[in-house]
OpenMM code with the backbone's topology and positions (N, CA, C; nanometers):
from openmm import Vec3, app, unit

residues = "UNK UNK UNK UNK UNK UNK UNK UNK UNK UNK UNK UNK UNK UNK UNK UNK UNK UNK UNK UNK UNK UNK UNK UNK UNK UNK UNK UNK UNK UNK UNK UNK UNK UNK UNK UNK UNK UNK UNK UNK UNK UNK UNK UNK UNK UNK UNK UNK UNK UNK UNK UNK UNK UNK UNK UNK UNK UNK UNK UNK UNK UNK UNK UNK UNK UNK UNK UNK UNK UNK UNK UNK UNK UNK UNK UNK UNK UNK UNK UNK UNK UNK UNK UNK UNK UNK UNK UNK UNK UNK UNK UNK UNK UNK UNK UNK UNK UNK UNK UNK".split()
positions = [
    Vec3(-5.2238, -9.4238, -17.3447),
    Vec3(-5.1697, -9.4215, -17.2105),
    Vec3(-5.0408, -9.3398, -17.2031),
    Vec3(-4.9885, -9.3252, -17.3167),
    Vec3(-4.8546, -9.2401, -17.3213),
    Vec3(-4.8827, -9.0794, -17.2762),
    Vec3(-4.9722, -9.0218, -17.2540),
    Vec3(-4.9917, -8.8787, -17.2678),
    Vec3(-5.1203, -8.8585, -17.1063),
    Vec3(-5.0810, -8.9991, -17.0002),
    Vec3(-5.1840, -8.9624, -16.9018),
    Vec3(-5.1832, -8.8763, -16.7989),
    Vec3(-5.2763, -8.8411, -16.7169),
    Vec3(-5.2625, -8.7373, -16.6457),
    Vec3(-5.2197, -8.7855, -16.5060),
    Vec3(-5.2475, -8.7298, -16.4155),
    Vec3(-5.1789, -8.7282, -16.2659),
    Vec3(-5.2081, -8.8210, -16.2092),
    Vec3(-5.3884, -8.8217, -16.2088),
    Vec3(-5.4535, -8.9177, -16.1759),
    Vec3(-5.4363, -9.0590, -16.1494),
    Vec3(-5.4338, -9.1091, -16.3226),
    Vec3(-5.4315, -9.1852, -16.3851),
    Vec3(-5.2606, -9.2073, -16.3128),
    Vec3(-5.1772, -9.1848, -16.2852),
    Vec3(-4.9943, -9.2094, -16.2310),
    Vec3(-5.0254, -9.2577, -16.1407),
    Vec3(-5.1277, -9.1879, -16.0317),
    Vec3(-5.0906, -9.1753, -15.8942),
    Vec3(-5.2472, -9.3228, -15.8643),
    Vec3(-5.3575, -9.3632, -15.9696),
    Vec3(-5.3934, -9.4955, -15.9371),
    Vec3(-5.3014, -9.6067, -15.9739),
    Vec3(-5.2064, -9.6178, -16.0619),
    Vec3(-5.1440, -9.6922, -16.1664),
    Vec3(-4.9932, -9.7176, -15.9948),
    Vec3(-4.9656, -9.6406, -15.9440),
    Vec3(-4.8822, -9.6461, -15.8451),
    Vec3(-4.9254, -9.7014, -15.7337),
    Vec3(-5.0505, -9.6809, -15.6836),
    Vec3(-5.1067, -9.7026, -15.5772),
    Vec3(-5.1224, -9.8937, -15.5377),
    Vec3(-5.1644, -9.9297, -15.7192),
    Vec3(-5.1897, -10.0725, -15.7763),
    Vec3(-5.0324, -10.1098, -15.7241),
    Vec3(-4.9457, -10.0430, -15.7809),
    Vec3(-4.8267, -10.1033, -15.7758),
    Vec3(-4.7274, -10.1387, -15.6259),
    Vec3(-4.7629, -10.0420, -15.5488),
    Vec3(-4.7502, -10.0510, -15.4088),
    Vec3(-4.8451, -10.1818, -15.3168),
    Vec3(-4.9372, -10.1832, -15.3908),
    Vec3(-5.0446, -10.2901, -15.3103),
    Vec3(-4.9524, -10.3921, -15.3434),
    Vec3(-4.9697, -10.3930, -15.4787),
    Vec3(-4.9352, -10.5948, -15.5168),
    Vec3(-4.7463, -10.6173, -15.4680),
    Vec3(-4.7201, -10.5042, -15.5055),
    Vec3(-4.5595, -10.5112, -15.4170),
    Vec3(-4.5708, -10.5235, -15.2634),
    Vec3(-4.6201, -10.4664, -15.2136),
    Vec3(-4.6589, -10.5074, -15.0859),
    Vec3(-4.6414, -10.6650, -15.0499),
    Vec3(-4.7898, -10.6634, -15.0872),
    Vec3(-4.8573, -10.8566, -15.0973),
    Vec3(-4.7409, -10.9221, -15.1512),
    Vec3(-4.6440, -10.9016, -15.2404),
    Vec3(-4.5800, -11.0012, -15.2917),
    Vec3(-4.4389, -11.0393, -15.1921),
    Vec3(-4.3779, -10.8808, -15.1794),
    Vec3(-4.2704, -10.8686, -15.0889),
    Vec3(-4.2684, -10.8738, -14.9607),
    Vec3(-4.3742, -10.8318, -14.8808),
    Vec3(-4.4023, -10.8377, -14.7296),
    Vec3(-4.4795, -10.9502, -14.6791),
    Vec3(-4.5787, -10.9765, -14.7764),
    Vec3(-4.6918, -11.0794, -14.7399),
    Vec3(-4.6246, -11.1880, -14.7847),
    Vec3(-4.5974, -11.2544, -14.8613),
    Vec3(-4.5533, -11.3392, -14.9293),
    Vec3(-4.3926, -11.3916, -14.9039),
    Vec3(-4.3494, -11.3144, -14.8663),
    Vec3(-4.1679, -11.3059, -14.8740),
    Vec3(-4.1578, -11.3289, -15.0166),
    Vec3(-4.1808, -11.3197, -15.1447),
    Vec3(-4.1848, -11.3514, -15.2443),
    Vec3(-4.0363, -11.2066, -15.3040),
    Vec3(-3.9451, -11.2565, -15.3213),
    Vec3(-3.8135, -11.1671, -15.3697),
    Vec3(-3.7004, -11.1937, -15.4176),
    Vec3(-3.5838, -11.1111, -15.4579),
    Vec3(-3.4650, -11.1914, -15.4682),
    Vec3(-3.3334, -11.1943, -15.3500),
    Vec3(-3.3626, -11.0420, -15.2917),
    Vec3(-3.2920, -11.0327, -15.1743),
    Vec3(-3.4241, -10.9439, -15.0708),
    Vec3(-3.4204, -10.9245, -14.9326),
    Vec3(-3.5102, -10.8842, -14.8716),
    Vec3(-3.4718, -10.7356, -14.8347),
    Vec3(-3.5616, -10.6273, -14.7729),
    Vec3(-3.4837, -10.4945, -14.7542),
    Vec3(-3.6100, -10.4203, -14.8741),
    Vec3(-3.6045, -10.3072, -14.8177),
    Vec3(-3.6937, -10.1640, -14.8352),
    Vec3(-3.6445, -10.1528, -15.0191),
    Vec3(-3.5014, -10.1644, -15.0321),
    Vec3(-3.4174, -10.1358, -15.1983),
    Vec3(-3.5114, -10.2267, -15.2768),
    Vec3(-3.5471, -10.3560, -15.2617),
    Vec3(-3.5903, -10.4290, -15.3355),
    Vec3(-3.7205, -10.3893, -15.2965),
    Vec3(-3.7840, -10.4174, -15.2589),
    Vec3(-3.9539, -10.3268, -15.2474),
    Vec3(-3.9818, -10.2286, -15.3143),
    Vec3(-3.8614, -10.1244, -15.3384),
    Vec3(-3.8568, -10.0111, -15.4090),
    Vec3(-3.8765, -10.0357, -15.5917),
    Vec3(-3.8003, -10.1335, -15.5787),
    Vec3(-3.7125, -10.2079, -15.7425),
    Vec3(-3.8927, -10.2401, -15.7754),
    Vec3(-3.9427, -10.3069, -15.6906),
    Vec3(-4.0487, -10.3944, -15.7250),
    Vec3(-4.1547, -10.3085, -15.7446),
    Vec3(-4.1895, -10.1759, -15.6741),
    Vec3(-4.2668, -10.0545, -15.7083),
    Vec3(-4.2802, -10.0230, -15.8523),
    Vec3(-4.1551, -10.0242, -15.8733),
    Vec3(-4.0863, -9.9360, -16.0519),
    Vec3(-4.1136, -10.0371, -16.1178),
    Vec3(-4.1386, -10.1618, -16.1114),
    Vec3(-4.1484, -10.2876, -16.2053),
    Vec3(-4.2552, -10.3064, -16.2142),
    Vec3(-4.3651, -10.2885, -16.1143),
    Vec3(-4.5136, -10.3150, -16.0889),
    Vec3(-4.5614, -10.1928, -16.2017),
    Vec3(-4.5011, -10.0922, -16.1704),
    Vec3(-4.6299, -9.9699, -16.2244),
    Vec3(-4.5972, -9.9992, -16.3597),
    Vec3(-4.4915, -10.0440, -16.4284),
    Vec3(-4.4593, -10.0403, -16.5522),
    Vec3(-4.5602, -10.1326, -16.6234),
    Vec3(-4.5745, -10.3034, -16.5084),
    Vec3(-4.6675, -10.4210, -16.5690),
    Vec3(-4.8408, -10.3359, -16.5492),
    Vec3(-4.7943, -10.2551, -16.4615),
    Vec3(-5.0003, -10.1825, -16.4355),
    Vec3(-4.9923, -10.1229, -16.5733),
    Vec3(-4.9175, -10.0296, -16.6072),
    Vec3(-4.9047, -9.9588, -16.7085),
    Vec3(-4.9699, -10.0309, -16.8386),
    Vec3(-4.9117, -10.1377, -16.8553),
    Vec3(-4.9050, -10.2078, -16.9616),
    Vec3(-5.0173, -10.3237, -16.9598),
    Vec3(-5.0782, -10.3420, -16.8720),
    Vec3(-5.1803, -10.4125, -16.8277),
    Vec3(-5.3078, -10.4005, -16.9163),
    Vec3(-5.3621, -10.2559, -16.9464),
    Vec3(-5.4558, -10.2780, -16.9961),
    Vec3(-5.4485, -10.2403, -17.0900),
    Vec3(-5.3843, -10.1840, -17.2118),
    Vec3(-5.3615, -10.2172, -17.3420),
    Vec3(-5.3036, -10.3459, -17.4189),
    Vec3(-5.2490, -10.3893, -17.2758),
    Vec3(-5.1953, -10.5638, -17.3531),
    Vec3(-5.3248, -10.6842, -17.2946),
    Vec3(-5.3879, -10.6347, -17.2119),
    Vec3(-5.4973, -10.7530, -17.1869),
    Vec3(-5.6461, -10.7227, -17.1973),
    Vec3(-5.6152, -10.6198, -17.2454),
    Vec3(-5.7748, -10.5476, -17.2772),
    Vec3(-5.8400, -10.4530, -17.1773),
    Vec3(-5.9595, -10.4169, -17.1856),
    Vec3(-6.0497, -10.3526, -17.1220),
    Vec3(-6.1559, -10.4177, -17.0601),
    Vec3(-6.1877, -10.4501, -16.9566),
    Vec3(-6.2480, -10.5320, -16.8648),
    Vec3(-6.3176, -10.4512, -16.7780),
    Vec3(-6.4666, -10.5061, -16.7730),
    Vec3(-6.5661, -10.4296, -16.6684),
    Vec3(-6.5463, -10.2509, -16.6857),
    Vec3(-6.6301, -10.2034, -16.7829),
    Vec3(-6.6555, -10.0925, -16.8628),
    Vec3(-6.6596, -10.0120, -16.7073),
    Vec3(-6.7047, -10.0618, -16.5623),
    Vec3(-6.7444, -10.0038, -16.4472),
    Vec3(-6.6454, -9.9269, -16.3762),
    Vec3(-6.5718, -10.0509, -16.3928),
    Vec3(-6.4183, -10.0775, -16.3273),
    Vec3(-6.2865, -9.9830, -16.3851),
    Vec3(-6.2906, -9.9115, -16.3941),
    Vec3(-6.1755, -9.7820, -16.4470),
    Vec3(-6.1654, -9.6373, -16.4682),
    Vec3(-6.0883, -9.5713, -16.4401),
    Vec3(-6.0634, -9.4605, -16.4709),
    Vec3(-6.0008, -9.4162, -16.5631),
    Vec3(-6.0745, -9.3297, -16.7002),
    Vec3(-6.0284, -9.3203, -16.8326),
    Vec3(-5.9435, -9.4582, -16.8805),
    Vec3(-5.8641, -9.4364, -16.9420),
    Vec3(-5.8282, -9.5744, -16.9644),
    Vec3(-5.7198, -9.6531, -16.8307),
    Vec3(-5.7519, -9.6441, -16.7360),
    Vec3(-5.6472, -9.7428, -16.6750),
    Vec3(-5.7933, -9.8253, -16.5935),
    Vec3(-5.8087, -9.9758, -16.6348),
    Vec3(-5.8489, -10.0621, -16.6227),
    Vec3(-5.8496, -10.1572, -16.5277),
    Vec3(-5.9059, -10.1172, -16.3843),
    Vec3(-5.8201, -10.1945, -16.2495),
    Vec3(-5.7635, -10.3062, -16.2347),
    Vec3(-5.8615, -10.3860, -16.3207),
    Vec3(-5.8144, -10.5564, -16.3206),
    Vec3(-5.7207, -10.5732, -16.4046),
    Vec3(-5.7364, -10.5527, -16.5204),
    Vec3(-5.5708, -10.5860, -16.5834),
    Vec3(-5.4590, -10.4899, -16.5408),
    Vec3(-5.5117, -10.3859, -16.5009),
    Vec3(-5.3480, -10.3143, -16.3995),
    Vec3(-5.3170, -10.3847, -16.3025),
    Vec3(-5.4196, -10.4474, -16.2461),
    Vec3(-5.3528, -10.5682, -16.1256),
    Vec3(-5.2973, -10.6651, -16.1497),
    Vec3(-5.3369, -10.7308, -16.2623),
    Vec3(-5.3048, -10.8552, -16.3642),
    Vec3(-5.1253, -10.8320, -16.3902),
    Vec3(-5.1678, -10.6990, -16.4701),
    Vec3(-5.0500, -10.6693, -16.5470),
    Vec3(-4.9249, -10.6565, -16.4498),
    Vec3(-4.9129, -10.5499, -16.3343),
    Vec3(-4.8409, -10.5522, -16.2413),
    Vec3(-4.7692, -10.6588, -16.1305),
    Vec3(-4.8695, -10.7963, -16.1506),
    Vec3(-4.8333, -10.8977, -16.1055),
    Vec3(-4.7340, -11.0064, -16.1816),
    Vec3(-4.8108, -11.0062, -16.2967),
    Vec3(-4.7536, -11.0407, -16.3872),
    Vec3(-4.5735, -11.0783, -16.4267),
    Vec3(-4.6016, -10.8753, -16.4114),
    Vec3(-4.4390, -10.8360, -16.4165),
    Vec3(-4.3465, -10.8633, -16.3161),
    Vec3(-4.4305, -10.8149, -16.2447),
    Vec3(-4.3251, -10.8551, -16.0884),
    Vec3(-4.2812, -11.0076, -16.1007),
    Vec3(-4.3755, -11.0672, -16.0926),
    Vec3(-4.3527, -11.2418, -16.0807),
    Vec3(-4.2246, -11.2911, -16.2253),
    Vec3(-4.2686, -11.1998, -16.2814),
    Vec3(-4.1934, -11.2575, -16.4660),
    Vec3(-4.0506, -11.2382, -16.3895),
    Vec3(-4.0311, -11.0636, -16.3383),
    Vec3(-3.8803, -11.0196, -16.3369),
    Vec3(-3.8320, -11.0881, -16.2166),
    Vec3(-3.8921, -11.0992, -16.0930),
    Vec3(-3.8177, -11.1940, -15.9851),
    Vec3(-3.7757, -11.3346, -15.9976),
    Vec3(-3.8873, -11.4359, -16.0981),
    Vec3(-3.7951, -11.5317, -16.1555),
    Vec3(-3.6977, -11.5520, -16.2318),
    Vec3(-3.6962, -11.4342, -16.3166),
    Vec3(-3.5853, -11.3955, -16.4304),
    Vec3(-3.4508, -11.4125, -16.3097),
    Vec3(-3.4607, -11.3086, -16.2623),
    Vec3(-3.3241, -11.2845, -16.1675),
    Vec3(-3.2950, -11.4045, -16.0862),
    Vec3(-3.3642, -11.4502, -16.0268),
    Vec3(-3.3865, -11.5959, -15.9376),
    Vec3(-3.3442, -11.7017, -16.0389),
    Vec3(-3.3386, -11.7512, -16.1731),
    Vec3(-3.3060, -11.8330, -16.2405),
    Vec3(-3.1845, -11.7717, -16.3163),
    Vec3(-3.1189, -11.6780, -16.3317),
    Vec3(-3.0304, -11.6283, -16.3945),
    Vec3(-2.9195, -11.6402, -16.2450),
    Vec3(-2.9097, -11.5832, -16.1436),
    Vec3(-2.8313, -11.6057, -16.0558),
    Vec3(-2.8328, -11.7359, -16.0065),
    Vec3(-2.8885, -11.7741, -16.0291),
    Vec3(-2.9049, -11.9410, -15.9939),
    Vec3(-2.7921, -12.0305, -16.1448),
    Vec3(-2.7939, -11.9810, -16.1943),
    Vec3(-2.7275, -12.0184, -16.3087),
    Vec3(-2.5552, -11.9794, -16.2843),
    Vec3(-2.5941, -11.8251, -16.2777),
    Vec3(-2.4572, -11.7926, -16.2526),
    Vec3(-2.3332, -11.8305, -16.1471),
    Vec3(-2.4654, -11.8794, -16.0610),
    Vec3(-2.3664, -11.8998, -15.9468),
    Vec3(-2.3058, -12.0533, -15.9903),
    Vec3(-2.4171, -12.1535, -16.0481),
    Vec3(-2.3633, -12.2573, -16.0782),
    Vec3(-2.2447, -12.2875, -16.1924),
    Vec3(-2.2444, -12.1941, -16.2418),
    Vec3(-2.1157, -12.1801, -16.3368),
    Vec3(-1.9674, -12.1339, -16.2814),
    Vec3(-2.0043, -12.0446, -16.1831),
    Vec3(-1.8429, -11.9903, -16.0960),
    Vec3(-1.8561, -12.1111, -16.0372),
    Vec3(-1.8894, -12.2161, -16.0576),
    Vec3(-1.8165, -12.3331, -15.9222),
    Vec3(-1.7442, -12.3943, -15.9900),
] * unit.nanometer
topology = app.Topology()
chain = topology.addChain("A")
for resn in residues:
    res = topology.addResidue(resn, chain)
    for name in ("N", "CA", "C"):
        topology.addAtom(name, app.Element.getBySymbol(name[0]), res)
């Protein structure tokens, strides 16, 4: 996946815009609200799509283009998003309880 082509960027982005979407617009699911964080969540998604299907395998031989694997790029991209918005959500939650 290190050496992919255009293609392969511009499905791996597309994944990442959907589930950012659904998570940030549909969901209110975030840490602060605003277009910046939607953006943040774009760059975080394509990284978990990225990583999606070499860390969870290859699924439905039907289902992909060269190697990017739709379902675990969806998997993966959700994944991440959800991992890094609680990260921040429990870390500022912390922090704040310590400045008191």
């Amino acid at each position: 996946m290190i050496g992919m082509d255009f293609t392969s960027f511009i499905i791996l982005l597309i994944i990442s815009v959907i589930v950012s979407a659904i998570l940030h617009y549909g969901l209110n699911y975030y840490v602060t609200p605003g277009f910046d964080s939607f953006l943040s969540k774009v760059v975080i998604g394509w990284v978990g799509a990225w990583l999606g299907s070499p860390i969870l395998g290859h699924w439905w031989e039907g289902l992909n283009y060269k190697e990017v694997y739709y379902i675990p790029a969806i998997l993966g991209s959700l994944a991440l998003l959800i991992l890094a918005v609680d990260l921040v959500k429990t870390c500022g939650s912390a922090s704040r309880s310590a400045a008191r």
